[in-house]
C-alpha positions as CSV (number, residue, x, y, z in Angstrom):
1,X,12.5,-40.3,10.0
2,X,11.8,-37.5,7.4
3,X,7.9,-36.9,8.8
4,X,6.0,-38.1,7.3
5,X,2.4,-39.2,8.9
6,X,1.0,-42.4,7.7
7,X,-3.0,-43.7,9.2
8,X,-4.6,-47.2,8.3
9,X,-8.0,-48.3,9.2
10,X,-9.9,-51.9,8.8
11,X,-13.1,-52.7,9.8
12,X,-15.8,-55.9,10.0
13,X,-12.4,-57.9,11.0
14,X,-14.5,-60.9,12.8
15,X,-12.3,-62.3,16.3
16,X,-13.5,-65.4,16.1
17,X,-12.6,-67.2,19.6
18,X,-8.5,-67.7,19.1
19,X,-5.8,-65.1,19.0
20,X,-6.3,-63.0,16.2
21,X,-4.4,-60.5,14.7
22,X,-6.2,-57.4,13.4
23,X,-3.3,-55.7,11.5
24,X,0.2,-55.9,11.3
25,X,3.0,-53.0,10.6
26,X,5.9,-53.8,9.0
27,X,8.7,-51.4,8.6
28,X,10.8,-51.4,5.2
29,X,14.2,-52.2,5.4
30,X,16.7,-50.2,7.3
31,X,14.2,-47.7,8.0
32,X,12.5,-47.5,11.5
33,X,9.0,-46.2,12.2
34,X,7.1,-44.8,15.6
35,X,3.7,-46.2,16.4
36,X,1.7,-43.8,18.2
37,X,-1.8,-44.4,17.8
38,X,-3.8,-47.2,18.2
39,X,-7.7,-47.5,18.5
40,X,-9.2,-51.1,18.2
41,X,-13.2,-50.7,18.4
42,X,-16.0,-53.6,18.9
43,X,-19.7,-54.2,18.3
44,X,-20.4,-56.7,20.8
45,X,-24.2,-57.0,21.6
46,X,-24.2,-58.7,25.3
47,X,-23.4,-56.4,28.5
48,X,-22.2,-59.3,30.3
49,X,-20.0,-60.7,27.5
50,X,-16.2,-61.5,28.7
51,X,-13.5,-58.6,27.8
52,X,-11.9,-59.5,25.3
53,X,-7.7,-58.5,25.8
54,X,-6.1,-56.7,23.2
55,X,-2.2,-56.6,23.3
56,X,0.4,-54.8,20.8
57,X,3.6,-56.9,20.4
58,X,6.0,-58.1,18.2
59,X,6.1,-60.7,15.5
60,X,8.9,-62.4,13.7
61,X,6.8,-64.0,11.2
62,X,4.4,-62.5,8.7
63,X,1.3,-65.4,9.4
64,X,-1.0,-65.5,6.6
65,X,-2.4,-61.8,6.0
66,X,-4.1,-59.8,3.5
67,X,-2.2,-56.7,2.1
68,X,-3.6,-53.0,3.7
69,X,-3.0,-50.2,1.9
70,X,-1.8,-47.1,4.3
71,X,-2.3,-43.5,3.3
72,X,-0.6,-40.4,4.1
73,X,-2.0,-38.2,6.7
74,X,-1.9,-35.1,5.6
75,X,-1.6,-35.9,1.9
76,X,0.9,-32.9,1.4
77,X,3.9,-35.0,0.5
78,X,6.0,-36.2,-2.2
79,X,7.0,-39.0,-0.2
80,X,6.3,-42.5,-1.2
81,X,5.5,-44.1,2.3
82,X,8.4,-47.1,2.8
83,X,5.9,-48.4,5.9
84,X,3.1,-51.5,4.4
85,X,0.9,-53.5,6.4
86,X,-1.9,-56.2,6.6
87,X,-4.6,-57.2,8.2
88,X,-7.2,-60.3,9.5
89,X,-4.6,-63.5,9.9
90,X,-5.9,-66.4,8.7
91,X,-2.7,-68.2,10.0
92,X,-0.9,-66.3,13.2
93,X,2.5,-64.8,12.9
94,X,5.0,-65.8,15.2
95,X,4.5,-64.0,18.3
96,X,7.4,-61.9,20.4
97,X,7.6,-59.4,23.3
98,X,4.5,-58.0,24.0
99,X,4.7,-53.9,24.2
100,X,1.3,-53.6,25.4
101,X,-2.0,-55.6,27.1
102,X,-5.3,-54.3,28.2
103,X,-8.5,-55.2,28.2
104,X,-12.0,-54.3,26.8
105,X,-15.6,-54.6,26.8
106,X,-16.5,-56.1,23.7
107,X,-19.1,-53.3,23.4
108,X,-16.6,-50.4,23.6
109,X,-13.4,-49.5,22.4
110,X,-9.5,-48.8,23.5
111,X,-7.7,-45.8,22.4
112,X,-3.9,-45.5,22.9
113,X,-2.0,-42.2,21.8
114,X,1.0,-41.0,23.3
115,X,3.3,-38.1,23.1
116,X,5.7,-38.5,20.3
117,X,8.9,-39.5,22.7
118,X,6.8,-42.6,23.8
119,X,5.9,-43.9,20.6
120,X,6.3,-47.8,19.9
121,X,9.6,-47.6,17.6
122,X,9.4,-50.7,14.8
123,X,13.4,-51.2,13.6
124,X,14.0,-51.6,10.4
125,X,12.6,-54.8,8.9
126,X,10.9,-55.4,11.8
127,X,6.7,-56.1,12.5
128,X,3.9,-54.6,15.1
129,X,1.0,-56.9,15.2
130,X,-2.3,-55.7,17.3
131,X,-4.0,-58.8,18.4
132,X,-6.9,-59.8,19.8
133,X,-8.1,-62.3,22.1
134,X,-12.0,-63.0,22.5
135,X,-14.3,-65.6,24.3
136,X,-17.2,-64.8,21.9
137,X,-16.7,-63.6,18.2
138,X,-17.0,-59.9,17.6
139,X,-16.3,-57.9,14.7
140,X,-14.1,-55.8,15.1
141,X,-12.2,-52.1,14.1
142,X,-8.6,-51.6,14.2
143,X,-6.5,-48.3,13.3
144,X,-2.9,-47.6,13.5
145,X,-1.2,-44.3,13.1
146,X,2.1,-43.2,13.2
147,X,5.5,-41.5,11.1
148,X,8.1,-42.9,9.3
């Protein structure tokens, strides 16, 4: 870990009505990252739609993705950021353990941040997806934050 902060934000990701995953973090090669910060934001229109569950787990398989770009945060460093990521599968990556499950009111949001010696830990070579599961399609906002 040398420290350095990294942030990446999507939005108008559409659920659709099937698992969908919003973004996926994959850490480079021998070189592990901490996850701690995650917000996932809707703009359902019905108060009496369904909640729609949102879970954090990992994935063995990349799915069909488009490439994100993360930035630095601060931008103060000379350090090339090893972490990459994606977002809106097309085709779903291979699901694993799931690290974490709630659910939300597809006219609100969910906000996780925890103290740095709680953080999700992705190993080296390894992928975070945040997924999303809704009965009525949404479009949706994911961010991720974290250090590598």
């Amino acid at each position: 870990m040398a420290g350095v902060r990294f942030r990446a934000t999507k939005s108008g990701i559409t659920t659709g009505t099937s698992a969908k995953t919003l973004m996926q973090l994959i850490a480079a090669a021998n070189h592990a990252v901490l996850l701690d910060d995650i917000e996932v934001a809707f703009n359902g229109v019905s108060a009496t739609a369904e909640p729609i569950r949102i879970r954090v787990l990992r994935q063995t398989t990349a799915g069909t993705v488009t490439s994100l770009t993360l930035v630095k945060d601060p931008d103060d460093s000379a350090e090339t950021l090893q972490t990459t990521a994606s977002h809106t599968a097309t085709a779903e990556p291979t699901a694993s353990d799931v690290l974490l499950e709630t659910y939300c009111h597809p006219q609100t949001g969910w906000h996780w941040t925890v103290p740095r010696d709680r953080a999700i830990k992705i190993g080296g070579g390894d992928r975070v997806g945040i997924e999303v599961l809704a009965a009525a399609s949404v479009s949706a906002t994911v961010r991720a934050g974290g250090e590598e």
